[in-house]
C-alpha positions, 0 to 999 in steps of 0.5 A: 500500500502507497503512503501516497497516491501516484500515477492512476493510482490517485484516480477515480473510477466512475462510470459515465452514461450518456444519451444524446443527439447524434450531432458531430458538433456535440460530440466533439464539444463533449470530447473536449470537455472531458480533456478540460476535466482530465478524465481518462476514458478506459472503456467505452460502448457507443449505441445509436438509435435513430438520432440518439447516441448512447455513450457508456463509458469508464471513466477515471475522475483526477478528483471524486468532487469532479462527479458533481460538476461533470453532471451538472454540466453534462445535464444542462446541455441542451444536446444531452437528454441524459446522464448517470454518473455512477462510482466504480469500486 
């Protein structure tokens, strides 16, 4: 065990589903975002259904308090229909 965190290790697992219009801007807009934040995406499964995506990802969070600003971000964008963000253990 590390007296202090290093590397992936001081990194928050999390899993990220997100519903959204299949819209390239959005996208793009949603990728970047995530590189603001510092998220590492580890995993991922993309679903589209007429003109929705469905985005699961696993996700590793620099900082657990990101968790609160990321849905509230992600939940007022007027692209994203919904968002759920869970902890991974």
């Amino acid at each position: 065990m590390h007296r202090y965190q290093i590397g992936n290790d001081r990194y928050t697992g999390a899993g990220l589903e997100i519903v959204m219009e299949d819209n390239p801007d959005a996208i793009k807009e949603l990728h970047e975002q995530l590189n603001v934040w510092g998220v590492m995406v580890t995993g991922s499964a993309i679903t589209r259904e007429d003109e929705f995506l469905s985005y699961d990802l696993e996700i590793k969070l620099p900082s657990k308090q990101l968790q609160q600003e990321i849905t509230t971000y992600l939940a007022a964008h007027t692209a994203i229909r919904s968002v759920k963000l869970t902890d991974i253990h």
